[in-house]
FIKOL-805169 format. One record per residue: residue in one letter; x, y, z of N, C-alpha, C in turn. Coordinates in pm, whole numbers, padded with zeros to 5 digits, always signed. Example, Ala and Ser with C-alpha at 12.3 -4.5 7.8 and 13.67 -1.06 7.14 Angstrom:
BEGIN
A+01319-00569+00780+01230-00450+00780+01320-00330+00780/S+01285-00225+00708+01367-00106+00714+01290+00003+00787/
! end
This chain:
BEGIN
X+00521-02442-01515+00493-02301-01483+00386-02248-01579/X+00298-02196-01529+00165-02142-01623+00183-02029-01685/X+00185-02004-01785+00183-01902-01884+00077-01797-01864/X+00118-01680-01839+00026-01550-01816-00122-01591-01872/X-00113-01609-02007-00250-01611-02070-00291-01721-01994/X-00253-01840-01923-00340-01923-01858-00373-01946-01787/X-00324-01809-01662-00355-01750-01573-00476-01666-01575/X-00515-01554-01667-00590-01509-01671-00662-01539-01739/X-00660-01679-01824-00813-01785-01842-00873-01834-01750/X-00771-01834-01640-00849-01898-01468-00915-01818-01419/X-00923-01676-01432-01001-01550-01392-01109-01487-01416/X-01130-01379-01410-01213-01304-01531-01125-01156-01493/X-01043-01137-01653-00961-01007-01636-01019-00886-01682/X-01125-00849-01649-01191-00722-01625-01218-00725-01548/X-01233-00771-01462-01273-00756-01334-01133-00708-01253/X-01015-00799-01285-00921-00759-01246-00864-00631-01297/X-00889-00607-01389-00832-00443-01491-00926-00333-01404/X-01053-00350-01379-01120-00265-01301-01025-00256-01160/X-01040-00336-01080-00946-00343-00965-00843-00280-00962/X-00759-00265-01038-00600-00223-01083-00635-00072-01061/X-00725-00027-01178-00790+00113-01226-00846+00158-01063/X-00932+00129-01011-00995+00147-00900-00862+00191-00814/X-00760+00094-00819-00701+00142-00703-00550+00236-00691/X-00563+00226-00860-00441+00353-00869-00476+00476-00875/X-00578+00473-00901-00644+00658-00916-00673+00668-00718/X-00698+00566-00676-00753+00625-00493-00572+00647-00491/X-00495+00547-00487-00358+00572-00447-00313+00716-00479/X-00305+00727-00614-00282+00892-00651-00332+00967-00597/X-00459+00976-00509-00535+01053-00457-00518+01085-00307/X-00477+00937-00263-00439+00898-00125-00275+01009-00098/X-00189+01024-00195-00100+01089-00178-00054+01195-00248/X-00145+01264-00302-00164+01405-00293-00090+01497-00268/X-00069+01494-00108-00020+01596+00011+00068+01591-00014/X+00146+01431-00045+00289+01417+00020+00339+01496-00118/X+00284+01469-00270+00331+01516-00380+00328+01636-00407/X+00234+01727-00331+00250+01847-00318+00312+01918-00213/X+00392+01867-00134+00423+01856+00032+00478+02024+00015/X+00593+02042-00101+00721+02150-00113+00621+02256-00088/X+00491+02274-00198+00423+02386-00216+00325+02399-00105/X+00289+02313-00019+00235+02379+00111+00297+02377+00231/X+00433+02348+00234+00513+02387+00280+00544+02542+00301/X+00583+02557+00154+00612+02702+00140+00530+02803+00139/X+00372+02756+00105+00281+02842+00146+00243+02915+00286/X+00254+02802+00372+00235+02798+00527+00344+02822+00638/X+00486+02824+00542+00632+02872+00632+00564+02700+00744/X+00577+02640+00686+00584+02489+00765+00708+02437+00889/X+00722+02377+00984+00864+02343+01017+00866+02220+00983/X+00962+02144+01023+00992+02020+00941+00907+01919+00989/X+00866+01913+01147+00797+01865+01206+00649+01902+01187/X+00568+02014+01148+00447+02037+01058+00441+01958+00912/X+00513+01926+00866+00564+01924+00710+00512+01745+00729/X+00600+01698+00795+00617+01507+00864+00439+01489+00908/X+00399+01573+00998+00261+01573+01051+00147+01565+00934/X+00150+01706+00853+00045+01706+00730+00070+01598+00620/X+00201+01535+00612+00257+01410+00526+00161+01309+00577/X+00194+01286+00712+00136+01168+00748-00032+01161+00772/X-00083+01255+00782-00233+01216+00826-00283+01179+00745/X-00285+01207+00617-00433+01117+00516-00398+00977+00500/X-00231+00895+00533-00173+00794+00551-00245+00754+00705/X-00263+00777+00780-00317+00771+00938-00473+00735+00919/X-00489+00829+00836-00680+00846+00808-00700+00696+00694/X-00641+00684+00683-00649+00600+00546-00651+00430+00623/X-00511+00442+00645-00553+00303+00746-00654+00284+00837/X-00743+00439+00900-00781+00379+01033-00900+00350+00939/X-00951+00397+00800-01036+00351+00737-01081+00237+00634/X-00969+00166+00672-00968+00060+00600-01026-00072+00625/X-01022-00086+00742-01083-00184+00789-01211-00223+00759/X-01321-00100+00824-01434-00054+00798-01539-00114+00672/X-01428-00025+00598-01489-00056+00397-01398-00207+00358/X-01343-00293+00425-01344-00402+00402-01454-00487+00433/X-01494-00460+00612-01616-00516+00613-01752-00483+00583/X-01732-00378+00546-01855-00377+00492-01914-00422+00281/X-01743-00436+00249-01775-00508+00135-01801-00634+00132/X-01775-00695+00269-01882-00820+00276-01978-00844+00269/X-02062-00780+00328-02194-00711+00327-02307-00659+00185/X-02214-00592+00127-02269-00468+00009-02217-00565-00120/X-02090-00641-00097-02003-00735-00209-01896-00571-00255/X-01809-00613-00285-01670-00529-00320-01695-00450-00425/X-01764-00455-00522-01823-00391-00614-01859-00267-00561/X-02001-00290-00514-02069-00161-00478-01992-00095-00351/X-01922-00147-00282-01815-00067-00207-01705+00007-00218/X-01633-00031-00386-01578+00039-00465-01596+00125-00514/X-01731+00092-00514-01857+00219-00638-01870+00316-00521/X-01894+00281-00414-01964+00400-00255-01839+00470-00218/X-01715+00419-00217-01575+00455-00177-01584+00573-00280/X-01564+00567-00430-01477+00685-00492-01591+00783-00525/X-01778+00754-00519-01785+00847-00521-01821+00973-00372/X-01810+00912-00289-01701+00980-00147-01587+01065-00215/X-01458+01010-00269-01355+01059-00336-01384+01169-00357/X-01474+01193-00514-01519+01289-00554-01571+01391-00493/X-01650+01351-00388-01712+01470-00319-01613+01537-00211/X-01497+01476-00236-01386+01535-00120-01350+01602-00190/X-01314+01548-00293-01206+01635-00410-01283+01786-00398/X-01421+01814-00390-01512+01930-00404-01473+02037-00308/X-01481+01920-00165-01388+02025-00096-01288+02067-00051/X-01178+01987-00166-01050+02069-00150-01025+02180-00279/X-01098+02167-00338-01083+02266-00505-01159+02393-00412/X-01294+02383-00368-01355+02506-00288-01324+02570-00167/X-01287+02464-00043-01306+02512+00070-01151+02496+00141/X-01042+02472+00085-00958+02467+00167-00817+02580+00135/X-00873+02661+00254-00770+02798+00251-00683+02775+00332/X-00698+02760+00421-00541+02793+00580-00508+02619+00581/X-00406+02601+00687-00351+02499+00731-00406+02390+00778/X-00521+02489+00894-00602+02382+00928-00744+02298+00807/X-00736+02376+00692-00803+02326+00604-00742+02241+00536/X-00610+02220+00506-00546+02155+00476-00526+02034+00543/X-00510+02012+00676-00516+01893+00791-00668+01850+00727/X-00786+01911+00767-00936+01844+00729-00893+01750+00621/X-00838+01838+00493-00817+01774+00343-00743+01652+00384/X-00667+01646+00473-00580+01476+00510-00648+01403+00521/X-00771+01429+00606-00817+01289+00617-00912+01228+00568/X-00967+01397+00497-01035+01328+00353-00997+01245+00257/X-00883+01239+00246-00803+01198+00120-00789+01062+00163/X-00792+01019+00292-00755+00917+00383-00885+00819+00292/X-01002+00883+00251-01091+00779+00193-01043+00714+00097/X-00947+00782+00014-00904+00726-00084-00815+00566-00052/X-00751+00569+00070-00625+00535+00129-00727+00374+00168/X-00834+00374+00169-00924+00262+00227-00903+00125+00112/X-00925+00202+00008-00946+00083-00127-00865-00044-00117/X-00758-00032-00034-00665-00141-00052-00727-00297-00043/X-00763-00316+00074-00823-00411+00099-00908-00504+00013/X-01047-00404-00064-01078-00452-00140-01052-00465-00315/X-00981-00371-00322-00937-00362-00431-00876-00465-00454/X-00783-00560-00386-00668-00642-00383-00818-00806-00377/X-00874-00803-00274-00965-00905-00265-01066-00953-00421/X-01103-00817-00462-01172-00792-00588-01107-00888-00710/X-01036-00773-00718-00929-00855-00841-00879-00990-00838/X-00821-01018-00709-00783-01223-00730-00919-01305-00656/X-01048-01234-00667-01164-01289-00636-01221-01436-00737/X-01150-01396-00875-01191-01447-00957-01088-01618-00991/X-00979-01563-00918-00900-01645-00998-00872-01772-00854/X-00806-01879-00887-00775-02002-00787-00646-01974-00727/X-00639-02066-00634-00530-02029-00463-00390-02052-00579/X-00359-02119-00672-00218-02150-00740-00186-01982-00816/X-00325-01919-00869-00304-01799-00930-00313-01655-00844/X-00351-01676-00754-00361-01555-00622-00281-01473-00635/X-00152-01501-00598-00056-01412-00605-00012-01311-00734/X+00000-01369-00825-00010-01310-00962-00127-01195-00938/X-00213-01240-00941-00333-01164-00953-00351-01055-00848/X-00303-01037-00721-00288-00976-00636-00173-00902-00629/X-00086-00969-00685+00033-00860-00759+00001-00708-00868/X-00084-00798-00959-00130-00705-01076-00212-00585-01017/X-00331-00653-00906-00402-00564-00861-00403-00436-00768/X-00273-00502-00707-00179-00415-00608-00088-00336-00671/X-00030-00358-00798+00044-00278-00864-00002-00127-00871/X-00154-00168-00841-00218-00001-00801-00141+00102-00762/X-00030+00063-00673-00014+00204-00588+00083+00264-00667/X+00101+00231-00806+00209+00310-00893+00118+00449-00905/X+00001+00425-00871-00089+00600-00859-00020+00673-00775/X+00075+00670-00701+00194+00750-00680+00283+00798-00799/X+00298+00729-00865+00398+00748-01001+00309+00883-01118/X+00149+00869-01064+00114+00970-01129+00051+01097-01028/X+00081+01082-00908+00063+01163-00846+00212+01258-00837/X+00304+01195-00800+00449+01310-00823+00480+01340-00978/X+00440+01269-01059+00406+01332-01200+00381+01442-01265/X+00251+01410-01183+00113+01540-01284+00088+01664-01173/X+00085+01640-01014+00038+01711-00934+00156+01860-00928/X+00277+01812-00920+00392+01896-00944+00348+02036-01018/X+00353+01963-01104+00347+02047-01271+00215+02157-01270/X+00122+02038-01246-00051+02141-01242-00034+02210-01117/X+00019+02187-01029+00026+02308-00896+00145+02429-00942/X+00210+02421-00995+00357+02509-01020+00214+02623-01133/X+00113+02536-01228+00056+02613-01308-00068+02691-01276/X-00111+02601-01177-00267+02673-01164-00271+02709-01041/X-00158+02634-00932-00212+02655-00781-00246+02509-00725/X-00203+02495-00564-00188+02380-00561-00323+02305-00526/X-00433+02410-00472-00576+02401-00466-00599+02312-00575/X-00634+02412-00679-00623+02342-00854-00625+02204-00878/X-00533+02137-00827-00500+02001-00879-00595+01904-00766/X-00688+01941-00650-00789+01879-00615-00883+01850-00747/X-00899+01954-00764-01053+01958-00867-00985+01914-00951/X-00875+01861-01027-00851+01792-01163-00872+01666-01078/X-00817+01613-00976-00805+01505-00926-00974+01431-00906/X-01067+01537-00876-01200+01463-00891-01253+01445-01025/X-01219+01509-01105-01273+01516-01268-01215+01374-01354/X-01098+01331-01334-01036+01187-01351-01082+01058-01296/X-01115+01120-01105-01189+00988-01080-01291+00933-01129/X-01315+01007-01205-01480+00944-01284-01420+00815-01399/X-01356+00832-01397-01305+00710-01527-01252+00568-01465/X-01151+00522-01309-01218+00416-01262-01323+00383-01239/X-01440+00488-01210-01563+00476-01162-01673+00418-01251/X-01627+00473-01369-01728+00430-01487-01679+00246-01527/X-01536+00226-01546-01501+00110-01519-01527+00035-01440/X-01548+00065-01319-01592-00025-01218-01713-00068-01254/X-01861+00011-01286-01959+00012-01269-01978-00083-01416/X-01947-00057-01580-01974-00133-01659-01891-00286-01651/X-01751-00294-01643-01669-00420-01653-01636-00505-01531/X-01683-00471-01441-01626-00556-01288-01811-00656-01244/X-01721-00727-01201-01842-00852-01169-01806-00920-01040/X-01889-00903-00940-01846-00938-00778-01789-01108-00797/X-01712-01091-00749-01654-01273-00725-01731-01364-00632/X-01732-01507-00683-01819-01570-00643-01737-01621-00511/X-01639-01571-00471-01594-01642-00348-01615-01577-00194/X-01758-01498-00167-01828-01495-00075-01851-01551-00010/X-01862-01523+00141-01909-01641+00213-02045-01598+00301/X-02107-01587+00329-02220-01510+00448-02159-01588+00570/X-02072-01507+00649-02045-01536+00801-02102-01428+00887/X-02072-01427+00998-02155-01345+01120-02059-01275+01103/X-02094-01117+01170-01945-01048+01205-01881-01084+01277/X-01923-01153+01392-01779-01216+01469-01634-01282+01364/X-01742-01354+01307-01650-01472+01224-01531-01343+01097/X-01616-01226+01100-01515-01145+00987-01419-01107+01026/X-01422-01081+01143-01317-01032+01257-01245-01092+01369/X-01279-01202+01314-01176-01342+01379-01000-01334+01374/X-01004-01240+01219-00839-01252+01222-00795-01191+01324/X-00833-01032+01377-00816-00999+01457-00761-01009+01565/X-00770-01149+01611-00782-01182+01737-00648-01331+01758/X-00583-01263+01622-00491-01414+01619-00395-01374+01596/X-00312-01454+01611-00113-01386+01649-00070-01351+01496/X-00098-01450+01386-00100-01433+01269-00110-01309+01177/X-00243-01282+01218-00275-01146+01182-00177-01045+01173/X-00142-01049+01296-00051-00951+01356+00097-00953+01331/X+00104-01130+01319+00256-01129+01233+00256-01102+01104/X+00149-01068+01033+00194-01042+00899+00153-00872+00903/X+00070-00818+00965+00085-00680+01025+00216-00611+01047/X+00304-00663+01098+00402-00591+01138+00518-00622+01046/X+00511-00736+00964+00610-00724+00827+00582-00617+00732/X+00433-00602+00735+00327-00498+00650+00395-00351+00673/X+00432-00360+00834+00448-00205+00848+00648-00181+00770/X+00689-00278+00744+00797-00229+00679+00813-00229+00553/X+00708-00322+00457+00732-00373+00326+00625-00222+00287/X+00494-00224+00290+00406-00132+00259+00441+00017+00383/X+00445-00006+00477+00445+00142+00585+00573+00228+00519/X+00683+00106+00461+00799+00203+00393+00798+00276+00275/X+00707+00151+00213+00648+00229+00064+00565+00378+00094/X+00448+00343+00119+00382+00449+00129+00422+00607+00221/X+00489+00521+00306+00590+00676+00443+00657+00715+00320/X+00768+00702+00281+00845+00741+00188+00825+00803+00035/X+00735+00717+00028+00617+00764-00130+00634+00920-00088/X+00547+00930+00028+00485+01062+00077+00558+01201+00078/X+00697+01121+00144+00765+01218+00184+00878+01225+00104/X+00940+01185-00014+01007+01183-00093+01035+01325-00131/X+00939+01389-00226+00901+01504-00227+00973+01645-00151/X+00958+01617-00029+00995+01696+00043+01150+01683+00098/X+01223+01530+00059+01332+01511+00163+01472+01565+00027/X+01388+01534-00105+01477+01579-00232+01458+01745-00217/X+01410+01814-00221+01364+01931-00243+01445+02041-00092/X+01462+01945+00027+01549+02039+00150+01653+01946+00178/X+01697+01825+00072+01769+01758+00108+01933+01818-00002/X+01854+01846-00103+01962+01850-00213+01902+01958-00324/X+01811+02060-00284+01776+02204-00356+01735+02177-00463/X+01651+02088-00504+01615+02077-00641+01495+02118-00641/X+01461+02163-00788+01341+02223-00785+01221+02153-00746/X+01053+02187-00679+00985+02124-00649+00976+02014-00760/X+00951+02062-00877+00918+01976-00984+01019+01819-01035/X+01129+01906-01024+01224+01778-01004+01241+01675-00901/X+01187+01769-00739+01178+01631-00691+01062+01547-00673/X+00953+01612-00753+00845+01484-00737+00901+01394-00908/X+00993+01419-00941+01013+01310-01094+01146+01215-01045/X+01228+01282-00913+01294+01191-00873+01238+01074-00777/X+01140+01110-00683+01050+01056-00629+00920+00919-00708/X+00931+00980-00881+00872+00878-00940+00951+00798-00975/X+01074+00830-01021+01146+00719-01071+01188+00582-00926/X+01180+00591-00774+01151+00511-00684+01072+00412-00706/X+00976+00524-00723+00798+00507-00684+00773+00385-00830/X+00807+00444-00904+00805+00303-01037+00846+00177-01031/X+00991+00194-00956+01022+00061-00918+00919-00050-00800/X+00916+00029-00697+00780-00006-00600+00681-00074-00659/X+00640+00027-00770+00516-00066-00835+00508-00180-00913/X+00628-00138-00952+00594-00244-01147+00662-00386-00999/X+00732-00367-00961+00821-00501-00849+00719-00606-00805/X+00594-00524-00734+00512-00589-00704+00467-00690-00746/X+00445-00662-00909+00336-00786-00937+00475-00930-00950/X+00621-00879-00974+00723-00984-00998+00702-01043-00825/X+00680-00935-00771+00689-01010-00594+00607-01140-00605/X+00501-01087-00620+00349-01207-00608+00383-01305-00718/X+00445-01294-00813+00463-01349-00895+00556-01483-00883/X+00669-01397-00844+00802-01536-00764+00743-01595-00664/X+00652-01562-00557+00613-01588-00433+00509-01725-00482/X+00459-01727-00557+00389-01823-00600+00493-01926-00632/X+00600-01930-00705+00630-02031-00746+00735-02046-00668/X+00841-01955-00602+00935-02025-00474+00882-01985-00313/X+00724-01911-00339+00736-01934-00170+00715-01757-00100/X+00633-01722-00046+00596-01593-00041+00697-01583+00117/X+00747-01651+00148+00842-01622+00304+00972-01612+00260/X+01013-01668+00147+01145-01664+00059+01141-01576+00037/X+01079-01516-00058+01088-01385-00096+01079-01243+00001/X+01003-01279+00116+01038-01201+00216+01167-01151+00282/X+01184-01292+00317+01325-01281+00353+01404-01222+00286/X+01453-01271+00139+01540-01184+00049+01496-01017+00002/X+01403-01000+00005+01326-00821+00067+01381-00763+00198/X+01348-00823+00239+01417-00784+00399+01520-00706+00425/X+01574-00844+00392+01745-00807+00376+01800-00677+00319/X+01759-00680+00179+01778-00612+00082+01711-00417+00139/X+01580-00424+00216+01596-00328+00254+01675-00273+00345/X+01672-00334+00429+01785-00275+00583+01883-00271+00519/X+01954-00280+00452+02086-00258+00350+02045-00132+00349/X+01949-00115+00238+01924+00010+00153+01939+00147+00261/X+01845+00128+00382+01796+00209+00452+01928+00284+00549/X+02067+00190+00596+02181+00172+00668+02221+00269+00529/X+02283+00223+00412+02394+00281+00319+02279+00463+00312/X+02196+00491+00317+02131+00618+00322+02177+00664+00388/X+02206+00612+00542+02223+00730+00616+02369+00834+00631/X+02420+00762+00516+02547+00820+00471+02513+00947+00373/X+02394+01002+00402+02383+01117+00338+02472+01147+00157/X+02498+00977+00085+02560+01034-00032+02497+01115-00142/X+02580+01106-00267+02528+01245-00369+02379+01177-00425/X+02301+01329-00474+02205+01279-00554+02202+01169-00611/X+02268+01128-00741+02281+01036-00838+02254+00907-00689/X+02343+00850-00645+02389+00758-00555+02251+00743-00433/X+02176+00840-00416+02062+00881-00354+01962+00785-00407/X+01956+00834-00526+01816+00825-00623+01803+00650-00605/X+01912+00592-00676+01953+00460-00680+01973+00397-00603/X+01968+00410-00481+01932+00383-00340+01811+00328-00281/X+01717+00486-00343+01602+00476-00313+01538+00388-00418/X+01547+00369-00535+01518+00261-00640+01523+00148-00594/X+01635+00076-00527+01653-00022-00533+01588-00065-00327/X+01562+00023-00300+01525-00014-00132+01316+00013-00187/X+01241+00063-00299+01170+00072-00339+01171-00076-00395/X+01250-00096-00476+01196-00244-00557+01169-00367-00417/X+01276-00336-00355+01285-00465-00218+01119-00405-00148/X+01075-00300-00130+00959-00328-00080+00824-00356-00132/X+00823-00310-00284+00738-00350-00350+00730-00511-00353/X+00833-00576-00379+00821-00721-00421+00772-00780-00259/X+00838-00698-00154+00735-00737-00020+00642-00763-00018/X+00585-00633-00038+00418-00648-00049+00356-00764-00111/X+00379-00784-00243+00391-00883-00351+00351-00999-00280/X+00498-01049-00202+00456-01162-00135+00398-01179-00041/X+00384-01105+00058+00278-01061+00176+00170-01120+00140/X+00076-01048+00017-00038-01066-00017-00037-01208-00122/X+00086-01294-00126+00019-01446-00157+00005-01500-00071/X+00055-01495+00072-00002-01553+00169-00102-01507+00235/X-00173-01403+00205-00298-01347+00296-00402-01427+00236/X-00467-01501+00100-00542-01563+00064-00511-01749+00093/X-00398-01752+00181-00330-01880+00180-00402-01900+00339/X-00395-01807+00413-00447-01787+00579-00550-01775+00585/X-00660-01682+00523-00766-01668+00534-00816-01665+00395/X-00852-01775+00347-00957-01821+00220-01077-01765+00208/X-01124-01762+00385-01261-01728+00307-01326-01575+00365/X-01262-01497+00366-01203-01348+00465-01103-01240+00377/X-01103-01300+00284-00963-01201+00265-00956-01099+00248/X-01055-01018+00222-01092-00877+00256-01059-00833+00360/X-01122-00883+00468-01112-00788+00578-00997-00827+00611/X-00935-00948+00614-00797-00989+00677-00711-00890+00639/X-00708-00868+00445-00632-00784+00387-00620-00631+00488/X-00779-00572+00496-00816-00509+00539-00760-00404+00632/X-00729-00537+00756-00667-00529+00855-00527-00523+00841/X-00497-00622+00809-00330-00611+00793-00251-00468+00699/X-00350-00434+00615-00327-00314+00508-00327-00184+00638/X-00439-00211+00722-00416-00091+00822-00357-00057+00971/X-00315-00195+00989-00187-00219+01051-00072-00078+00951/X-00054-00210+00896+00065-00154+00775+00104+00005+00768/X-00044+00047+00689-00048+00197+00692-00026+00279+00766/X-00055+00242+00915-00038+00344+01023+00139+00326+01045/X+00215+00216+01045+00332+00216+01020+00401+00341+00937/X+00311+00325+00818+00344+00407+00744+00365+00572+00743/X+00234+00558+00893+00191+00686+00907+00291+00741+00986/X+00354+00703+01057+00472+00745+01152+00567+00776+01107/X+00630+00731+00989+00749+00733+00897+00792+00909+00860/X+00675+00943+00836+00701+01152+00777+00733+01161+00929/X+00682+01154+00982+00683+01194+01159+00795+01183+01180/X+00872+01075+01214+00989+01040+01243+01110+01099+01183/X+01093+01100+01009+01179+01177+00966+01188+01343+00956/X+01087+01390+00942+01083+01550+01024+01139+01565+01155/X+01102+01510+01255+01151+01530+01354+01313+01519+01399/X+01359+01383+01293+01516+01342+01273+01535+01503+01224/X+01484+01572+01131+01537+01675+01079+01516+01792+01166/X+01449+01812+01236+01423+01962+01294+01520+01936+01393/X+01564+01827+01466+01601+01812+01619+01752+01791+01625/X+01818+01705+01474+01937+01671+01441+02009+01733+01347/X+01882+01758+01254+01955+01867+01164+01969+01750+01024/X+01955+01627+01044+01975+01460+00954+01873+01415+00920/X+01867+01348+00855+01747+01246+00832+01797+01113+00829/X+01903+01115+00906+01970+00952+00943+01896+00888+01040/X+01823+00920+01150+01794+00860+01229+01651+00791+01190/X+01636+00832+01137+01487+00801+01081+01519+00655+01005/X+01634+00662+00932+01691+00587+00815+01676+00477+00913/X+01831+00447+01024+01860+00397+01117+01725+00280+01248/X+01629+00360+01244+01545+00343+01351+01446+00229+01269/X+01415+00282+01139+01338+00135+01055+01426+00047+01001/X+01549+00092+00953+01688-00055+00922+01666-00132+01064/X+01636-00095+01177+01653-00178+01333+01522-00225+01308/X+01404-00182+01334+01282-00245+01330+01266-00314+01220/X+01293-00338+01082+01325-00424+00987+01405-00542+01043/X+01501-00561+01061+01575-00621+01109+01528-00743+01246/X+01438-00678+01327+01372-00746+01409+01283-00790+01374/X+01184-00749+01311+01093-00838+01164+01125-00972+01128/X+01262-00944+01071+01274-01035+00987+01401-01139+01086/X+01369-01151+01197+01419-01266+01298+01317-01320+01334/X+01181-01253+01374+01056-01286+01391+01007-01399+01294/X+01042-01306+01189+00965-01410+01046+01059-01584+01030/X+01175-01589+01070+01222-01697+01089+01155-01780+01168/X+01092-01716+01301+01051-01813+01382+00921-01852+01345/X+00814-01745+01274+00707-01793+01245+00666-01855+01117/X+00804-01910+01026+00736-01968+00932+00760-02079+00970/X+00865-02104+01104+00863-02254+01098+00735-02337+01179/X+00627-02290+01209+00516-02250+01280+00431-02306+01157/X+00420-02207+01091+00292-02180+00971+00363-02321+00866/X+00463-02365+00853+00477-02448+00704+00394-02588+00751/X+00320-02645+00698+00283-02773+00699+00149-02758+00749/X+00080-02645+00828-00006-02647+00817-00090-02554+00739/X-00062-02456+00715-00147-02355+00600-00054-02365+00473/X+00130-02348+00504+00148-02287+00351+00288-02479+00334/X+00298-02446+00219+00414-02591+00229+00556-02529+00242/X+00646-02559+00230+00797-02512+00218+00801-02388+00163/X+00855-02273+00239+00910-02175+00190+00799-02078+00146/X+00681-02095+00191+00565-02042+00181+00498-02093+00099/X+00520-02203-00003+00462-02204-00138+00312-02258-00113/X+00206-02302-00219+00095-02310-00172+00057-02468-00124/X-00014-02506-00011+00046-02647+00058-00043-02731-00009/X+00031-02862-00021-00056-02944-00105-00078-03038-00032/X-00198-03126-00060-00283-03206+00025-00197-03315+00163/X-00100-03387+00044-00001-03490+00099+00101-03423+00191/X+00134-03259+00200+00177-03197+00290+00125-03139+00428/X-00018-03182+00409-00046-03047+00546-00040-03185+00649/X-00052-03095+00754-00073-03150+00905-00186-03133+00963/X-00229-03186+01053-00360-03193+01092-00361-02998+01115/X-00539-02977+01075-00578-02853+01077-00601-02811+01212/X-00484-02680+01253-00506-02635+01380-00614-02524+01424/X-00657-02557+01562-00780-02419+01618-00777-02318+01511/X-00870-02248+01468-00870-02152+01440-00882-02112+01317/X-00818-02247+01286-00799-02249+01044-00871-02316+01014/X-01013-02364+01056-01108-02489+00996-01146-02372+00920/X-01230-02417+00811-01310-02291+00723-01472-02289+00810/X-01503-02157+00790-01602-02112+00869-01731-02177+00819/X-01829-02216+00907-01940-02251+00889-02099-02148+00800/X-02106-02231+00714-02225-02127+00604-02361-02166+00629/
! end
């Protein structure tokens, strides 16, 4: 087993530290809304079903933009697409500190924020750009650990809106982005694992069952993270009367587990197998999501959500050691794609649970309806790893070694340069 430090002798870890940086400040940025959800709520006399709607769009906007700025960091290289992405950011941030008064300025602000919501793809490609197929996961763990920029978005946004106004905490939010930005631009160095293909060839995953099966694990491991990230906020705050401020710090203590899990996800997934670890995620959430809808006490709540947070973080985790295992020489846009699959999953999640609440008066059904679609996931995923082992990944997902594969099927030759 390789020792951290000899992992990131296989790399170059500034490049990866940029990556990390890059993509926790868009994450924090990306969810915003949901961390301020209570206070424009209460500004706007919201219903629960407005509340689920303005949750979800910069999550909606975010995926449908992801794709996009994956392929085009093929093109530009991930670097300068990182660099073109946040300072976009910034100029959004401008117009939510200036121009956004009513509701419907607030919707615009969603899907601005949605730019932020793009980075995934490359951010994640960036960072394990550097390092080899045995260290991927690790490295894509670390880099993905990004989205603990939730952990400083229900943090800091709380607090600076309760002080200045919830406008306010746009314009702090662009004044910070300047500091991944400056990182990006001095310490990050494009990875040499480019390929010049046609666009057809970038958007090949597209068009393959694969894709799509790891898409729709995406929408429960990440669509749960991020739905829930969002709406946390709001479900502590009309769920159990706590003050706004308290429930974006109950909402971090989740949101922490989510993150820091991740990089252990990618981490185990490397060495027993990124479908193993799925599976035991899986599980572990539809548990989590079923014992919720028992509406128990705070305390019993929180720890709930902790532990159905860690099971999806370490998802993700492993998700993304097999996305560089499928597509080697793509993984951007593959990421890309599958990240905005995922997201729009995600995007439905406030939806669903507002509506559980305005129509039932619960937020069980919401609970209930992804424990079932989880659950069907992960019968799916039985059938398709016995599919995928021997020819892309070896036993249990792990990474396949020469004397293991099977002849290379349609579709997985590496692309012509």
């Amino acid at each position: 087993m390789a020792s951290f430090k000899t992992v990131m002798k296989s790399g170059h870890p500034p490049t990866l530290f940029a990556a990390f940086l890059y993509f926790d400040f868009c994450f924090a940025i990306w969810v915003l809304n949901g961390a301020m959800g209570p206070f424009i709520t209460e500004t706007y006399k919201l219903s629960p079903a407005q509340t689920g709607f303005m949750i979800s769009l910069p999550i909606m906007a975010g995926a449908i933009m992801r794709f996009p700025l994956g392929v085009l960091a093929q093109y530009i290289g991930r670097k300068n697409a990182a660099i073109t992405e946040m300072s976009l950011i910034i100029a959004a941030m401008a117009f939510g500190f200036f121009l956004v008064h009513t509701f419907n300025d607030v919707l615009a602000m969603g899907v601005l924020l949605g730019i932020a919501g793009a980075s995934f793809g490359v951010a994640l490609s960036l960072g394990s750009g550097w390092f080899p197929p045995q260290h991927k996961g690790l490295a894509m763990g670390i880099a993905g650990a990004g989205n603990s920029g939730t952990v400083l978005a229900v943090l800091f946004a709380p607090p600076l809106a309760q002080a200045y106004g919830w406008q306010a905490v746009y314009g702090f939010a662009g004044i910070v982005m300047l500091i991944p930005l400056v990182v990006m631009i001095v310490f990050a160095k494009e990875p040499p694992d480019r390929e010049h293909q046609s666009f057809r060839q970038h958007v090949a995953c597209l068009f393959e069952k694969d894709g799509w099966a790891f898409s729709l694990v995406y929408i429960i491991t990440f669509g749960g993270f991020i739905g829930l990230s969002n709406f946390l906020p709001t479900f502590f705050y009309e769920q159990f009367a706590v003050t706004k401020i308290e429930a974006g710090r109950l909402t971090m203590l989740a949101a922490i587990m989510g993150s820091g899990i991740r990089i252990v996800g990618g981490y185990f997934a490397d060495r027993v197998g990124g479908v193993l670890v799925l599976t035991v995620v899986l599980l572990a959430a539809i548990a989590s999501f079923l014992l919720l809808t028992s509406a128990p006490s705070l305390a019993l709540t929180t720890i709930l959500f902790m532990l159905c947070f860690a099971a999806l973080g370490a998802g993700n985790g492993a998700l993304f050691q097999l996305v560089p295992l499928r597509w080697p020489t793509n993984t951007a846009v593959a990421g890309s794609m599958i990240g905005e699959v995922g997201a729009l999953g995600g995007a439905i999640l406030p939806n669903v649970m507002g509506l559980s609440k305005q129509y039932t008066g619960s937020f069980a059904i919401g609970f209930v309806g992804y424990a079932a679609f989880a659950a069907l996931v992960l019968g799916c995923l039985y059938l398709w790893q016995r599919r995928w082992v021997g020819q892309w990944i070896g036993p249990r997902g792990k990474v396949l070694e020469p004397a293991q594969a099977a002849p290379v099927p349609a579709g997985l030759e590496p692309a012509p340069v």
